[in-house]
C-alpha positions as CSV (number, residue, x, y, z in Angstrom):
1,X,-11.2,0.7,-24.8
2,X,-13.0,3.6,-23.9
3,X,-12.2,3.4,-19.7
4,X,-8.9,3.7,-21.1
5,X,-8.9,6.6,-23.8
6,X,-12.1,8.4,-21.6
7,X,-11.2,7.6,-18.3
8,X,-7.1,7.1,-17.9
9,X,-5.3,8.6,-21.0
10,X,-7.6,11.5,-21.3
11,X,-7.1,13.2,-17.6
12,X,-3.5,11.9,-17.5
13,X,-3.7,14.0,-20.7
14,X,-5.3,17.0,-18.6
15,X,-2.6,17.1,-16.1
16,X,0.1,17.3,-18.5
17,X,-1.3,20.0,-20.2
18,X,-2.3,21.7,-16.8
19,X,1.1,21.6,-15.3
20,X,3.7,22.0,-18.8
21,X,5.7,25.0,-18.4
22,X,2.8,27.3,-20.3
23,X,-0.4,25.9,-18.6
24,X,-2.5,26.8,-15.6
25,X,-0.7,25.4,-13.2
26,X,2.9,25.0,-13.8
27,X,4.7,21.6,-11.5
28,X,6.8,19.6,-13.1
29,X,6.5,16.9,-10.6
30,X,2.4,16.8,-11.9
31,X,3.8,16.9,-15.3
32,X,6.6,13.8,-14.7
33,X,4.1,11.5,-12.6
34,X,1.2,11.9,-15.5
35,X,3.8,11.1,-18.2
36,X,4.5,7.8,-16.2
37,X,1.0,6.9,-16.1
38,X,-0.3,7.8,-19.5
39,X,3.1,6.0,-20.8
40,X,1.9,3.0,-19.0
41,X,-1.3,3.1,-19.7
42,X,-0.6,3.9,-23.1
43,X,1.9,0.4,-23.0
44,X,-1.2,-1.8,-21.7
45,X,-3.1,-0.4,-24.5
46,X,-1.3,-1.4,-26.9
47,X,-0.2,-5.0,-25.5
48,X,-3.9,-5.2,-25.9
49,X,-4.6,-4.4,-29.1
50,X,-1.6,-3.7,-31.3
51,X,-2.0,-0.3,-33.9
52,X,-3.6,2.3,-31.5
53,X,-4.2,5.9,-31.9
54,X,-1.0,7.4,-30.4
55,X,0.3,10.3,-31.6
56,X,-2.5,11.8,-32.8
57,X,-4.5,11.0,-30.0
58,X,-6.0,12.6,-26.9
59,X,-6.7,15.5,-28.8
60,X,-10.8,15.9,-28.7
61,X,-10.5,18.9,-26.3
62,X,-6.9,20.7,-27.6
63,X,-6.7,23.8,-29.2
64,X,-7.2,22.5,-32.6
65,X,-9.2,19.2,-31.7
66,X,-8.9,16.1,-33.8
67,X,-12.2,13.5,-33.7
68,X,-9.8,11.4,-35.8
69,X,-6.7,10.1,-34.7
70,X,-4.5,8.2,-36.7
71,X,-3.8,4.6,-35.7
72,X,-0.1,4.0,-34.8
73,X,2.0,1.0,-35.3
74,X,3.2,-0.7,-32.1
75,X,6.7,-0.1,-32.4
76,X,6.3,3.7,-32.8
77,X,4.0,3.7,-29.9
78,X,6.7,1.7,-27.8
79,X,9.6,4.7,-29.6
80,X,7.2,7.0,-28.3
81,X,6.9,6.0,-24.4
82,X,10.4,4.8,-24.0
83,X,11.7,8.7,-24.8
84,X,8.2,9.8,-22.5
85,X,9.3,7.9,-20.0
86,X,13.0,9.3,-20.0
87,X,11.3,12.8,-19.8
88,X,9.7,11.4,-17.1
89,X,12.5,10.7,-15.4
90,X,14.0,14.2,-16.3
91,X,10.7,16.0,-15.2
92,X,10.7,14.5,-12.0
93,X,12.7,16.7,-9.3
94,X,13.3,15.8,-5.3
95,X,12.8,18.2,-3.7
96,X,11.0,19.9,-6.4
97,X,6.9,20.8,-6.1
98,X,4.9,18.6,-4.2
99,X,1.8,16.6,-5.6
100,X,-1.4,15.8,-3.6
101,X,-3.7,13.1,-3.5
102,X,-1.1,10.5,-5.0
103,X,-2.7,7.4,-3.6
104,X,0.7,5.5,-5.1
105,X,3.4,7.0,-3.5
106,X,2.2,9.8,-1.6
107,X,3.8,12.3,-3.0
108,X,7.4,10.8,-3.1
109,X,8.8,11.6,-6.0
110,X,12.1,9.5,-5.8
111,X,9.6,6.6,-6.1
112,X,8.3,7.8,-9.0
113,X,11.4,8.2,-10.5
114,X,12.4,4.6,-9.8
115,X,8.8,3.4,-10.9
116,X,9.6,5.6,-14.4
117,X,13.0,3.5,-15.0
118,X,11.6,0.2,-14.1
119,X,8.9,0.6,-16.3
120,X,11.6,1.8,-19.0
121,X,13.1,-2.0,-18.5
122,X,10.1,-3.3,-19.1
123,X,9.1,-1.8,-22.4
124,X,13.0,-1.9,-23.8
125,X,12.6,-5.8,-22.5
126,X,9.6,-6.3,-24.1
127,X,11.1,-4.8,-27.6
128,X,14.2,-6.6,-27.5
129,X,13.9,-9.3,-29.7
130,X,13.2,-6.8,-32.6
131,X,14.6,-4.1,-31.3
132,X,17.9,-5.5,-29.8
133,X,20.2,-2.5,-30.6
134,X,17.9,0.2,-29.1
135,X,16.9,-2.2,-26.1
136,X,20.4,-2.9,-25.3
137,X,21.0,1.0,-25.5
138,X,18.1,2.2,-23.0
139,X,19.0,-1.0,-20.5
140,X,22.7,0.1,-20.6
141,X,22.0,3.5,-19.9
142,X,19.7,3.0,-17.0
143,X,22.0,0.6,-15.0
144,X,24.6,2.5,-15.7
145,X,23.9,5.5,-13.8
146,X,22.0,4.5,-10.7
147,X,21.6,8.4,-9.3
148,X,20.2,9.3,-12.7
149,X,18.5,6.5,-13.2
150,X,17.2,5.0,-9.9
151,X,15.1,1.9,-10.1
152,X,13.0,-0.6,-7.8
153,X,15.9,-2.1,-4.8
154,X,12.6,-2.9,-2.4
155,X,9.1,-4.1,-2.6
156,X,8.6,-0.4,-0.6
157,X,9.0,0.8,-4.5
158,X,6.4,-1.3,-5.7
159,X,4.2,0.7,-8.2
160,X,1.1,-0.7,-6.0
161,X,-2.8,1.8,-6.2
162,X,-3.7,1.6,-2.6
163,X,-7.0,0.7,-2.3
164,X,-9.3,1.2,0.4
165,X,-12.9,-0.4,2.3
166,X,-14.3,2.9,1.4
167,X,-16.6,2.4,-1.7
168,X,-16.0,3.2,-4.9
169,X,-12.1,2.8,-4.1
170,X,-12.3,-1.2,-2.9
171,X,-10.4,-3.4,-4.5
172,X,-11.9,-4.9,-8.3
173,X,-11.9,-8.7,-7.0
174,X,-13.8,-7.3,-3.6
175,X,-16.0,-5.4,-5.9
176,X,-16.4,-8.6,-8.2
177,X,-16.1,-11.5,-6.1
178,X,-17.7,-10.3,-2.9
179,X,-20.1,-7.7,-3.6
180,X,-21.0,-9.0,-7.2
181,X,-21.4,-12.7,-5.4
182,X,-19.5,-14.2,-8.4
183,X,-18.9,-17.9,-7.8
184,X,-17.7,-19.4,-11.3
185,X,-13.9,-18.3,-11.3
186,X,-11.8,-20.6,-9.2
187,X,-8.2,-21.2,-9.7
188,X,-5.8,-22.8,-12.6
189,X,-5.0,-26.4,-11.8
190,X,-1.6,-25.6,-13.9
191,X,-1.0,-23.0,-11.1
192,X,-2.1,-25.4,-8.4
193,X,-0.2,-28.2,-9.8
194,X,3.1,-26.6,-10.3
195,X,3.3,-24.8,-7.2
196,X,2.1,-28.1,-4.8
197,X,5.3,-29.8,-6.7
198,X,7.5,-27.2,-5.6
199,X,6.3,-26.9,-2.4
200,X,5.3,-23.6,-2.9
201,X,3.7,-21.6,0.1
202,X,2.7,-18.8,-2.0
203,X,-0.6,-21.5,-2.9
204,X,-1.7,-20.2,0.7
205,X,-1.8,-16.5,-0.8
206,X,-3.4,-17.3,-4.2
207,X,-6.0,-20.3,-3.2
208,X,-8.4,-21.0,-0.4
209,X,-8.1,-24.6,0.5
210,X,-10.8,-27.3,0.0
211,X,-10.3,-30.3,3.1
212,X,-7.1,-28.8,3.7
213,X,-5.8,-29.2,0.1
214,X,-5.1,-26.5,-2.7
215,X,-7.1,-28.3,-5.5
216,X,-7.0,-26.4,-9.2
217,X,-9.6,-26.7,-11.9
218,X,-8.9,-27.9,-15.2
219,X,-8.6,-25.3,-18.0
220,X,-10.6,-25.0,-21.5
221,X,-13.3,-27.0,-20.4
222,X,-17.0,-26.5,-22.0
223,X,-19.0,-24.5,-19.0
224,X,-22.0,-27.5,-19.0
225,X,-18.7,-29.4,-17.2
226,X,-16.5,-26.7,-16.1
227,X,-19.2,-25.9,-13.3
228,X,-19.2,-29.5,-11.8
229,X,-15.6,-28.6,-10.4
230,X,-16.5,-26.2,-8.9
231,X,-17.7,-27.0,-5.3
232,X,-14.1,-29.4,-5.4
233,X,-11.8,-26.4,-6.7
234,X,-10.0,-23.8,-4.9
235,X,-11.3,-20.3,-5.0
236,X,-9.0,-17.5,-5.1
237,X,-7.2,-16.4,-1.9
238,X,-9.1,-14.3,0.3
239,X,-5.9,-12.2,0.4
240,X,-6.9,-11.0,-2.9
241,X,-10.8,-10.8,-2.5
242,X,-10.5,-7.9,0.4
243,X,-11.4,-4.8,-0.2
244,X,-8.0,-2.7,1.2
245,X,-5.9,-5.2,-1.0
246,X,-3.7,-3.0,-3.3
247,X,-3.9,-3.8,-7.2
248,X,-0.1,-4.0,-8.8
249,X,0.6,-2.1,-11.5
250,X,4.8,-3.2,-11.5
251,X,6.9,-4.9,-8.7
252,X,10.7,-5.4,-7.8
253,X,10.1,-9.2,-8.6
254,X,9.0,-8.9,-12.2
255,X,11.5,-5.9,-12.8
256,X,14.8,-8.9,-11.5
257,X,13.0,-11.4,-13.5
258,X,13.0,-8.8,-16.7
259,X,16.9,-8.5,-15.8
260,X,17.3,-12.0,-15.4
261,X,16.3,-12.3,-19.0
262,X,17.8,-9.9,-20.4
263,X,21.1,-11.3,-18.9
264,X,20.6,-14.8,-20.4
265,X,19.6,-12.8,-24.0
266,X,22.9,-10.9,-24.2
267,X,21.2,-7.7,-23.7
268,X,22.9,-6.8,-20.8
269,X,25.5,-8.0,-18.5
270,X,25.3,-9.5,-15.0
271,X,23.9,-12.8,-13.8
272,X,20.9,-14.2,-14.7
273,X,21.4,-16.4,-11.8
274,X,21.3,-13.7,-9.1
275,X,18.8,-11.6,-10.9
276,X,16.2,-14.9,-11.0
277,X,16.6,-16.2,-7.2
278,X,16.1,-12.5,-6.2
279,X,13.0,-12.2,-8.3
280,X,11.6,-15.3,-6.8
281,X,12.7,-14.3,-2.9
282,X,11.6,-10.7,-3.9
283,X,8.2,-12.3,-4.7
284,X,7.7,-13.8,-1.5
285,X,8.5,-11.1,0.4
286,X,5.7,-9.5,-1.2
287,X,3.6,-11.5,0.4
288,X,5.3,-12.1,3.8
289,X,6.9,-15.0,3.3
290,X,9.9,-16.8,3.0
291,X,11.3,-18.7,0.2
292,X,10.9,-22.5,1.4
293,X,15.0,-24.0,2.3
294,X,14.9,-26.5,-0.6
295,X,13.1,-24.5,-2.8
296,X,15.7,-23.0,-5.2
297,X,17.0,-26.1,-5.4
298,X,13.7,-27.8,-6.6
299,X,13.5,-24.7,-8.9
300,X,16.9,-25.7,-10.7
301,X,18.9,-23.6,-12.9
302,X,17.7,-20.7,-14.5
303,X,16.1,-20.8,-17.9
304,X,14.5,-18.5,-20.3
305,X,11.3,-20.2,-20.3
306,X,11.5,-20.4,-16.0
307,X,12.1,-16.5,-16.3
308,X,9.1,-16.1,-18.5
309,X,6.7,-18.8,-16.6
310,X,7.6,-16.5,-13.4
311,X,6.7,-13.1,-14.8
């Protein structure tokens, strides 16, 4: 709670204020990228706990300071970053100012734009079921109008923070699982499981194998037995423990897998179909692979409950 408010929402704050029209340093490509990241930031907050301070909050330094902030309900919060993220999308010029030290996009703001849309999806998707009318609104409106609204179409616009073997800026699993010589997390069997039935190569980017087998460890167990499987579990892929390894904040697989939903909910048109295999192949591409020949197949038709076991 308070990395996020101190740390995150509180100098995304800064540089909105900073670069607005009537701050110290006017740039409204500052101003657009800091409304995507406090709006996102904002969104994980809230997924977290529910009722946050929102609208009131980030205030402890403003002219006319408030110590405090009222909590807001989550569906205000989410009213509140879907229009922040359109600004976003309206504050964001290319061609426009330049921004430095962007260790996300390096300064390109198109990317940013396509990262503020995408993340748009998400939110709208995520509201859907109670909010269909609205959802349905924003998602028609975005893939509507592709130059307006430009959105992921490579896993080059993944929203990814690029992290580095230079410390403090390694990746959290280096900094946990290497440097903090932690040896009690090990991989899910029910990921292990699944993905050995489907004959799923992506097991060789999330586990390192025991005897030449990708072994998972059973969940909810007391600790007095969890620790016996241990030494016969996989840990998690090396990929993931090293220290340059970027950490993903949204990709172009979950944003085809939000579509695919969306599609089989009625909330917008196209086909799930499409929108499901290409979040599956997009996924693998992440990683440098390609999707095994018989493996769409072993998949089977698209579901609601295969789109949301893939996100």
């Amino acid at each position: 709670w308070a990395s996020f408010f101190n740390d995150g929402l509180l100098n995304f704050q800064r540089i909105i204020v900073d670069s607005s029209p009537t701050g110290k340093a006017p740039n409204t490509n500052y101003e657009g990228v800091a409304l995507v990241m406090r709006s996102w930031l904002f969104s994980v907050t809230t997924d977290l706990w529910g009722a946050i301070p929102y609208s009131e909050a980030l205030k402890g330094t403003a002219e006319s300071p408030s110590y405090t902030p009222a909590y807001d309900s989550q569906d205000k919060i989410y009213e509140g970053l879907l229009n922040d993220l359109k600004l976003a999308n309206e504050k964001l010029v290319v061609g426009g100012p330049g921004v430095q030290g962007d260790i996300i996009y390096g300064g390109n703001i198109l990317k940013w734009k396509k990262f503020a849309n995408s993340l748009r999806l998400r939110l709208a998707n995520r509201q859907a079921a109670k909010k269909s009318t609205e959802s349905r609104a924003i998602m028609k409106e975005i893939l509507g109008d592709a130059t307006k609204y430009p959105i992921f179409t490579s896993n080059d616009d993944n929203a990814l923070i690029k992290n580095t073997a230079t410390l403090p800026s390694n990746n959290e699993w280096h900094e946990v699982m290497v440097r903090g010589s932690r040896t009690d997390w090990n991989i899910s069997s029910t990921l292990a499981d699944k993905l050995n039935a489907l004959g799923d190569t992506r097991i060789t980017i999330y586990a390192n194998p025991v005897a030449g087998k990708y072994v998972g460890h059973p969940n909810g167990l007391p600790d007095a037995i969890a620790t016996t499987y241990l030494s016969s579990s996989s840990t998690i892929g090396s990929y993931f423990t090293r220290p340059e390894t970027p950490s993903v904040i949204m990709t172009l697989s979950e944003l085809n897998l939000i579509l695919a939903e969306a599609a089989i909910d009625g909330d917008i048109t196209g086909d799930a179909k499409t929108y499901f295999e290409n979040g599956i192949t997009d996924s693998f591409d992440q990683y440098g692979l390609k999707v095994p020949a018989d493996y769409l197949t072993k998949v089977g038709a698209v579901t609601r409950e295969k789109v949301k076991k893939k996100k």
